[in-house]
C-alpha positions as a printed NumPy array, in Angstrom:
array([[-19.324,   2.124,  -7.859],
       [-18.461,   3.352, -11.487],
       [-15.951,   1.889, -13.561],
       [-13.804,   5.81 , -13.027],
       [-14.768,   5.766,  -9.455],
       [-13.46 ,   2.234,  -9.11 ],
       [ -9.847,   3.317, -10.906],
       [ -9.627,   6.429,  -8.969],
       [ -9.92 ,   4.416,  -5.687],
       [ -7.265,   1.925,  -6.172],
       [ -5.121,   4.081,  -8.149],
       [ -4.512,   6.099,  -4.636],
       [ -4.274,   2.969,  -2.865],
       [ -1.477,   1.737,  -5.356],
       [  0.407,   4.866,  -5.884],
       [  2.019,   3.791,  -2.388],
       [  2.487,   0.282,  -3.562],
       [  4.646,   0.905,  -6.44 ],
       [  8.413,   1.188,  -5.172],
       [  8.548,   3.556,  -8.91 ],
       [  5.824,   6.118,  -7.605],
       [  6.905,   9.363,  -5.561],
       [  7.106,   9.346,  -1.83 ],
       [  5.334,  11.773,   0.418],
       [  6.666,  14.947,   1.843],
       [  4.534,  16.887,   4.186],
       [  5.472,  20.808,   4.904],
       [  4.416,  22.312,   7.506],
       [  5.194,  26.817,   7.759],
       [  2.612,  29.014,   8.641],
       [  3.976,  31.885,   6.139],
       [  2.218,  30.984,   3.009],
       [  5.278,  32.696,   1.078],
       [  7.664,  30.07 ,   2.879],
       [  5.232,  27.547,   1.861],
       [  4.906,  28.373,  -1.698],
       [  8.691,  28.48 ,  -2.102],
       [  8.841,  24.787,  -0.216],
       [  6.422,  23.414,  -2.789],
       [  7.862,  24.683,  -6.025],
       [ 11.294,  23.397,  -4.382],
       [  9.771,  19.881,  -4.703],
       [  6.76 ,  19.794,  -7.209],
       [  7.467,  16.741,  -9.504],
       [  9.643,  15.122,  -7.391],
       [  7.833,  14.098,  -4.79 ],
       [  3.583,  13.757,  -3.453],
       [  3.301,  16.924,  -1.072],
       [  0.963,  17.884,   1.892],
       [  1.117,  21.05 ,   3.477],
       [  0.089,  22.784,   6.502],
       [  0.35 ,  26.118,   8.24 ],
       [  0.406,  24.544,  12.02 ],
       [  2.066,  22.092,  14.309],
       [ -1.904,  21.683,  14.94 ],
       [ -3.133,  21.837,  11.883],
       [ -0.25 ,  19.372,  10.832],
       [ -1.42 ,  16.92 ,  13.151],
       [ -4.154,  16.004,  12.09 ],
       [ -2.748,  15.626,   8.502],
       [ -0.243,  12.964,  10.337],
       [ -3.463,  11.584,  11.92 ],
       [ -5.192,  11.021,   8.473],
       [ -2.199,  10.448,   6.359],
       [  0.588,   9.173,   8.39 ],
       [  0.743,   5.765,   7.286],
       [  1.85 ,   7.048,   3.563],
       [  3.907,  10.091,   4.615],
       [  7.716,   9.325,   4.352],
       [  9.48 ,  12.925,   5.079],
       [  7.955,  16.132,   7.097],
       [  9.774,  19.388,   6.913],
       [  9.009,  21.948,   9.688],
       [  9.638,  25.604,  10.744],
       [ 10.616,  26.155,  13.673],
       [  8.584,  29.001,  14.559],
       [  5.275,  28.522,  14.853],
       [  2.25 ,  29.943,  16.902],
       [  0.439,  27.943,  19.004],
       [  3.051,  24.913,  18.594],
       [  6.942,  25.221,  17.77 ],
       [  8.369,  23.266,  15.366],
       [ 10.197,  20.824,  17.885],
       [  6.593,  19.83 ,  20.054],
       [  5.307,  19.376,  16.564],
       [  8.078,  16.307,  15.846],
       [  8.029,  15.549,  19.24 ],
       [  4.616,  14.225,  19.083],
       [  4.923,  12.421,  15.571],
       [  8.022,  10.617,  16.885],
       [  5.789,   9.144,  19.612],
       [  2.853,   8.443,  16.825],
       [  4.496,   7.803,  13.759],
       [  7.929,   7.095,  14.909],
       [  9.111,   5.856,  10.773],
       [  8.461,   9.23 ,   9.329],
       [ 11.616,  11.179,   8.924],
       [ 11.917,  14.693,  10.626],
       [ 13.983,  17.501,   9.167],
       [ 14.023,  21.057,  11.139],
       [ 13.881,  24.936,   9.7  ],
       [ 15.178,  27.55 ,  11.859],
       [ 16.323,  30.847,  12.103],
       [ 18.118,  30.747,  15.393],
       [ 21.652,  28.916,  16.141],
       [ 20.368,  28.054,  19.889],
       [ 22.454,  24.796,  20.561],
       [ 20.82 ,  23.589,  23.53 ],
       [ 17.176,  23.706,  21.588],
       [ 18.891,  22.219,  18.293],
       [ 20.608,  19.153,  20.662],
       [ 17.019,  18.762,  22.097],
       [ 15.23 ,  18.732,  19.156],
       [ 17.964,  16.002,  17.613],
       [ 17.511,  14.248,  20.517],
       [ 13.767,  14.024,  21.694],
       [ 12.394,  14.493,  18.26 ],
       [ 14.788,  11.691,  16.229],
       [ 15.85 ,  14.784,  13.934],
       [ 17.352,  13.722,  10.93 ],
       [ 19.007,  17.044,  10.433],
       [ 18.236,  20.973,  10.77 ],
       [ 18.818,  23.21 ,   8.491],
       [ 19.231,  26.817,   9.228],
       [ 17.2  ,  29.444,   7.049],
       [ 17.76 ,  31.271,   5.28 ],
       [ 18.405,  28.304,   2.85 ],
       [ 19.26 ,  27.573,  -0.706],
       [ 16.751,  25.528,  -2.463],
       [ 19.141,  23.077,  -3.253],
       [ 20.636,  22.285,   0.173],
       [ 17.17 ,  21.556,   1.299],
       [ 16.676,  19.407,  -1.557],
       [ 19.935,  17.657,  -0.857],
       [ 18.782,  16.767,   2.85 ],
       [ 15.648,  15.387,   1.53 ],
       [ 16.559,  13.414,  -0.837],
       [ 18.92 ,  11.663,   1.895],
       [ 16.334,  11.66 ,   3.814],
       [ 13.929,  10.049,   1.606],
       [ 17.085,   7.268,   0.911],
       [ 17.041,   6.628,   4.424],
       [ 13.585,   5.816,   4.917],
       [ 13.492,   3.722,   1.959],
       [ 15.907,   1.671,   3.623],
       [ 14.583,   1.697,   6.988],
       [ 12.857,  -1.627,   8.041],
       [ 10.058,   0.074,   8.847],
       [  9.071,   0.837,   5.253],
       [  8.513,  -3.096,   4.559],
       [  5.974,  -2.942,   7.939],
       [  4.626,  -0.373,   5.818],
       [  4.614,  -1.29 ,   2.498],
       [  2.96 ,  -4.864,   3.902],
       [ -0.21 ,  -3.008,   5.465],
       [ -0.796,  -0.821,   2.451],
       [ -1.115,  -4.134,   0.657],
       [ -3.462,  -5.529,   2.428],
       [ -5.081,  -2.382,   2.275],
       [ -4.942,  -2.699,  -1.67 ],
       [ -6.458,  -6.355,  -1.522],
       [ -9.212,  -5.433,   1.   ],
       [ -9.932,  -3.016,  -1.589],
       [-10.029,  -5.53 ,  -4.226],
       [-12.214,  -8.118,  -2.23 ],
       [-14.983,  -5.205,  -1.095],
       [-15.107,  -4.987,  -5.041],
       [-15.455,  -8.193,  -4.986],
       [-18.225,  -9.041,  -2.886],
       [-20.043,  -5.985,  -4.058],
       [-20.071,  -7.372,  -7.228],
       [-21.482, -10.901,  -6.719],
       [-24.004,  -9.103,  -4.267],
       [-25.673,  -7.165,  -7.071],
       [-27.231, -10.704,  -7.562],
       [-28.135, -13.342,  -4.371],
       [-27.97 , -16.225,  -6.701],
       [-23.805, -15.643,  -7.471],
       [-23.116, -14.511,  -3.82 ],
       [-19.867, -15.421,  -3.021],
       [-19.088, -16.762,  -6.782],
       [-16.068, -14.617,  -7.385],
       [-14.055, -15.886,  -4.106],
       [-14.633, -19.793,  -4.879],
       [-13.826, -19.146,  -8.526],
       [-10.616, -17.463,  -6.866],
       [-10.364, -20.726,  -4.826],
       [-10.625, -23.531,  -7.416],
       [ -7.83 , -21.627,  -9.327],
       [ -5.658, -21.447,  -6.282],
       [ -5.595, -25.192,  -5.563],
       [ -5.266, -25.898,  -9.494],
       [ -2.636, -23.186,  -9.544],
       [ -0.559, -24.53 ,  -6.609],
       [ -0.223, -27.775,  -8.165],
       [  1.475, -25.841, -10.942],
       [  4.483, -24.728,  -9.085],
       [  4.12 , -20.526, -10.   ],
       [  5.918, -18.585,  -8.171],
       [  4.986, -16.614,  -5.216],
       [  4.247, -13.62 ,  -7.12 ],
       [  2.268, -14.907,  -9.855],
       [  0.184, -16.894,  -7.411],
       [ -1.027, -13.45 ,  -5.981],
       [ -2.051, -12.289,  -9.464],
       [ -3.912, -15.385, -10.38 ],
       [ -5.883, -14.435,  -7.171],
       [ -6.959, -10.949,  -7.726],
       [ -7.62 , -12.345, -11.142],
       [-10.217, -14.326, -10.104],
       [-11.545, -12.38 ,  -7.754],
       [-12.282,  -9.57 , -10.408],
       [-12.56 , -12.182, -13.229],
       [-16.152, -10.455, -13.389],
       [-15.434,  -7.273, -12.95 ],
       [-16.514,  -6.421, -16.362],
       [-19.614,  -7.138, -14.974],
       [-20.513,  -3.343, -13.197],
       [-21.572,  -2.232, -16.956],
       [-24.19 ,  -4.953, -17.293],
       [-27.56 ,  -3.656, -16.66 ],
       [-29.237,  -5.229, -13.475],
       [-32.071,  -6.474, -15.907],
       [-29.952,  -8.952, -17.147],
       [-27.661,  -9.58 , -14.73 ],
       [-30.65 , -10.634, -12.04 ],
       [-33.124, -11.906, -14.473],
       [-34.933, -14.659, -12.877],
       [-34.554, -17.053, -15.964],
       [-32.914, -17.651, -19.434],
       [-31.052, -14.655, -21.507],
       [-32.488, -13.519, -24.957],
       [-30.274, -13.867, -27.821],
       [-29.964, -10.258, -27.138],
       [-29.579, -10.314, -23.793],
       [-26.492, -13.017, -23.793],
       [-24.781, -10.29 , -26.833],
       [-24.437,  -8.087, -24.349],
       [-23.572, -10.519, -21.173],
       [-20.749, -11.779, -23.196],
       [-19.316,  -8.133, -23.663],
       [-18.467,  -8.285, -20.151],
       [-14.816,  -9.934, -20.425],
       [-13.522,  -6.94 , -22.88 ],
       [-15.223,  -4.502, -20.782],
       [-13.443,  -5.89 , -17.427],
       [ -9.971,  -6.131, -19.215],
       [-10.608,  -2.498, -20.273],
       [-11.159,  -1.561, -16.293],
       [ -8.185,  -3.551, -15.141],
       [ -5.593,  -2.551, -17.478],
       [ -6.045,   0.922, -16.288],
       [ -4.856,   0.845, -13.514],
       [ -1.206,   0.356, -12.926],
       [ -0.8  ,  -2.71 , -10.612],
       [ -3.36 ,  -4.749, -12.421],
       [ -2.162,  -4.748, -16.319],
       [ -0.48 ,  -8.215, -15.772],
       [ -3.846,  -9.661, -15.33 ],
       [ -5.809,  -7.545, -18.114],
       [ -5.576, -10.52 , -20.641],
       [ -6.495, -13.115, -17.846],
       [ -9.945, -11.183, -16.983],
       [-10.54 , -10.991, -20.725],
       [-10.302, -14.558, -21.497],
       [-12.174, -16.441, -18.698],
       [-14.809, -17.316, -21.27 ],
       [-12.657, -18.835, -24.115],
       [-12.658, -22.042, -24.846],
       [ -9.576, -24.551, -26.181],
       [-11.466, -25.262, -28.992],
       [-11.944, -21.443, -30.044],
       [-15.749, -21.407, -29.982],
       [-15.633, -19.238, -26.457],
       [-15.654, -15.022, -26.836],
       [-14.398, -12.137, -26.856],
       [-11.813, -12.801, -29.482],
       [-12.625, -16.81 , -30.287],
       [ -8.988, -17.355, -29.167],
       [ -8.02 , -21.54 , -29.541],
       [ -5.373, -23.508, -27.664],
       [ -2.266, -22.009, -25.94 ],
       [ -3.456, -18.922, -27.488],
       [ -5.388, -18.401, -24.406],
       [ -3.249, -17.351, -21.462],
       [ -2.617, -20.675, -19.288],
       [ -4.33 , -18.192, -16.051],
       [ -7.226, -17.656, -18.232],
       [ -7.974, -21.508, -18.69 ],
       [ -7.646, -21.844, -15.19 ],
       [-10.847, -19.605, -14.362],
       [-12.129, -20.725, -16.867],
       [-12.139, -24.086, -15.604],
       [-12.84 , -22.955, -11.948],
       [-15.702, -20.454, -12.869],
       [-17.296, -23.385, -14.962],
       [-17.343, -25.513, -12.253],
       [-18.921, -23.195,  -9.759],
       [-21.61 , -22.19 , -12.496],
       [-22.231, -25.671, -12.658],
       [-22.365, -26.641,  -9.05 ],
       [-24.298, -23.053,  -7.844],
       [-28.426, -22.939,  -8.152],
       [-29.463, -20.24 , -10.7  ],
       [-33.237, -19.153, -11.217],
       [-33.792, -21.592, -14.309],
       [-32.135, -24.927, -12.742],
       [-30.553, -26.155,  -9.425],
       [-27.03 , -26.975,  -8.675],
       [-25.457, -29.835,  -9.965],
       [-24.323, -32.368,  -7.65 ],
       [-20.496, -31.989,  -7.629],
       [-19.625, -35.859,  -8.976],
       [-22.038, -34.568, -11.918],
       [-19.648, -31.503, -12.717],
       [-16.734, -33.43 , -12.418],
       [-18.129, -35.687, -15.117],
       [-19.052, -32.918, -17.217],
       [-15.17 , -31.459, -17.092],
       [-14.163, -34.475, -18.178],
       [-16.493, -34.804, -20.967],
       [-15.458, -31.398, -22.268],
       [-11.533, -31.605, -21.726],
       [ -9.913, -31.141, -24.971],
       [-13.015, -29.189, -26.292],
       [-13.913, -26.501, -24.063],
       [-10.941, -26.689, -21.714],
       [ -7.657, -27.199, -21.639],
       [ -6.648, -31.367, -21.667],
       [ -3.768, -31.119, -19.245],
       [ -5.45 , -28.717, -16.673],
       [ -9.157, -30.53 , -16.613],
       [ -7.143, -33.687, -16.049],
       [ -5.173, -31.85 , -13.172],
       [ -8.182, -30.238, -11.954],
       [-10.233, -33.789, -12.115],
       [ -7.109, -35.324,  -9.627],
       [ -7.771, -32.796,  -7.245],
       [-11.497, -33.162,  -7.001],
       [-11.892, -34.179,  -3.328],
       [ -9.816, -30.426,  -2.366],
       [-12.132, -28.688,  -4.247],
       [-15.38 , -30.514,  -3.085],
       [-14.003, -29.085,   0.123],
       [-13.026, -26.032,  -1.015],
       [-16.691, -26.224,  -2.425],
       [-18.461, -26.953,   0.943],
       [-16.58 , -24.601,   3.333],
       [-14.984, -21.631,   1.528],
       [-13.611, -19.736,   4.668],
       [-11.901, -22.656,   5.96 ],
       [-10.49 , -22.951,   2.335],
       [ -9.752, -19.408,   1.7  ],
       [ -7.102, -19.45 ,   5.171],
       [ -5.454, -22.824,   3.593],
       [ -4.778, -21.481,  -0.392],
       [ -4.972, -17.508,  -0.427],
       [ -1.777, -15.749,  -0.527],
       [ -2.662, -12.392,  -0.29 ],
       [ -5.503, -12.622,   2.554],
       [ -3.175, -14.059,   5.195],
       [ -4.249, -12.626,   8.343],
       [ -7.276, -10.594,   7.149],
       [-10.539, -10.656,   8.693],
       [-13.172, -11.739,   6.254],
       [-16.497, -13.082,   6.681],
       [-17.652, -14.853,   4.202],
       [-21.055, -15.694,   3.178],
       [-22.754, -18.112,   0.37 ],
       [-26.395, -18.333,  -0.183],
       [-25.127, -20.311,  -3.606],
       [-22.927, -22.293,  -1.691],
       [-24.957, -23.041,   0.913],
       [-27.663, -24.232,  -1.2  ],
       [-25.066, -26.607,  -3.634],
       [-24.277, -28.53 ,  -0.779]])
């Protein structure tokens, strides 16, 4: 997956996310002059789908019905009216908000329609532009409000981080020996991160953080990046470009700026000897000396081609040698006290991911670790 193929993806996932993005309106006429003047009513204002059938509209509502908020309909329709078009989203997709166009005043179809459809309102053509919009925007208000919308909101989300851990793990597949890298990297900064009292919300961002700490990493060439040994002089110049190059991918994309600066300096060190930028101290954002100090450990504690893993009492030692040098005092000495959680954490990362992720609550992940495996 390319770098543009990678924003593209989680750009559409995200435009739902974002409470300041447009909602979606699906129209449904099957004259194509009706349905030209319905989309210039509401181009800008809103994400539109069209179609020129209750059938054909179907199966839009089948594909997209989890991220449509509004549908207006004809009434007139071949093959399916209007009202057995609503009728049968009610029953599948019972949140999405229903408003009716018709050229007939028949009151007993227009009380059945209200009724078995959940009709938010009708609206009897022909209409000014500006009524319509009126009803839709009141429409759209009422959704927004419904409690449904959180139900939805909630499962796009998780669909947003199940995007973000498929990255993830395709990443630290590229190469057996860091299988499964990225999630205990992600773990070791949760449990150091907890102890730190963040809120709920910057919690979650520490974890996609480390989960696409390496992201950077999808412009390395697979020479390097699965070279069964030592990198060249050369080799590490452009390994160590990967930090820049992953804060470049992540600030891109909307959701993900906050944690642009984190991904970037996951390989600085408190002394200001680490790269991109050779940044020293409380320069470096605190999240960024936390994977730092998480994806040090790991490195140290995972087999690589040239040497095996260290025994975990061995790393610990070596933390504690560098605090004050390489990482930051306060945190190795936190991280240090919490050495028998991340031993654990260490040994059994699926049992650790349910206990300290935030955003994976609930999600079905499997979870495998050839480097894991081995360290223990």
């Amino acid at each position: 997956m390319s770098s543009c193929e990678l924003n593209q993806s989680l750009d559409l996932v995200l435009s739902f996310l974002n409470k300041e993005d447009k909602y979606t309106v699906l129209i449904v006429d099957d004259e194509e002059n009706n349905l030209q003047l319905l989309k210039r009513t509401f181009r800008g204002q809103y994400n539109l789908l069209t179609a020129h059938s209750g059938l054909e509209a179907l199966e839009v509502v089948k594909q997209y019905g989890d991220q449509i908020s509004l549908i207006v309909s004809d009434q007139k329709m071949p093959q399916m009216e209007g009202t057995e078009f609503l009728r049968k989203v009610r029953e599948t997709n019972p949140q999405i908000i229903k408003i009716l166009l018709t050229g007939h005043v028949d009151t007993d179809i227009l009380v059945s329609a209200i009724n078995d459809c959940d009709l938010f309102q009708y609206i009897l053509k022909p209409f000014e532009p500006e009524e319509l919009k009126i009803a839709v925007d009141r429409g759209i208000t009422k959704y927004s409000l419904s409690s449904n919308n959180k139900m939805l909101y909630n499962e796009l989300r998780d669909l947003f981080y199940k995007t973000i851990r498929s990255i993830s793990n395709s990443l630290d597949a590229k190469d057996a020996y860091t299988n499964g890298h990225s999630l205990r990297v992600t773990l070791y900064s949760m449990i150091l991160a907890r102890k730190l009292n963040f809120d709920k919300t910057y919690l979650e961002d520490i974890e996609i953080a480390g989960l696409l700490h390496d992201i950077g990493k999808i412009a390395m060439p697979q020479s390097i990046l699965c070279k069964n040994g030592r990198l060249t002089d050369e080799e590490f110049i452009v390994m160590k470009s990967h930090p820049a190059i992953g804060a470049k991918i992540v600030l891109n994309i909307k959701k993900l700026q906050t944690i642009s600066s984190w991904v970037k300096t996951h390989h600085e060190k408190w002394d200001g000897t680490g790269y991109p930028d050779g940044l020293k101290g409380e320069e470096i954002p605190i999240a960024g000396r936390i994977i730092a100090l998480a994806d040090t450990y790991d490195a140290m504690t995972s087999t690589r081609p040239y040497r095996k893993a260290l025994l975990h009492e061995v790393a610990i030692s070596e933390i504690k040698k560098w605090a004050g040098v390489q990482f930051d005092p306060k945190l190795a000495e936190l991280f240090i006290s919490l050495e028998k959680e991340i031993d654990e954490a260490r040994k059994n990362p699926e049992a650790a991911y349910e206990k300290y992720s935030i955003l994976g609550k609930n999600i079905d992940f499997k979870i495998t670790s050839e480097a894991s495996t081995q360290a223990s």
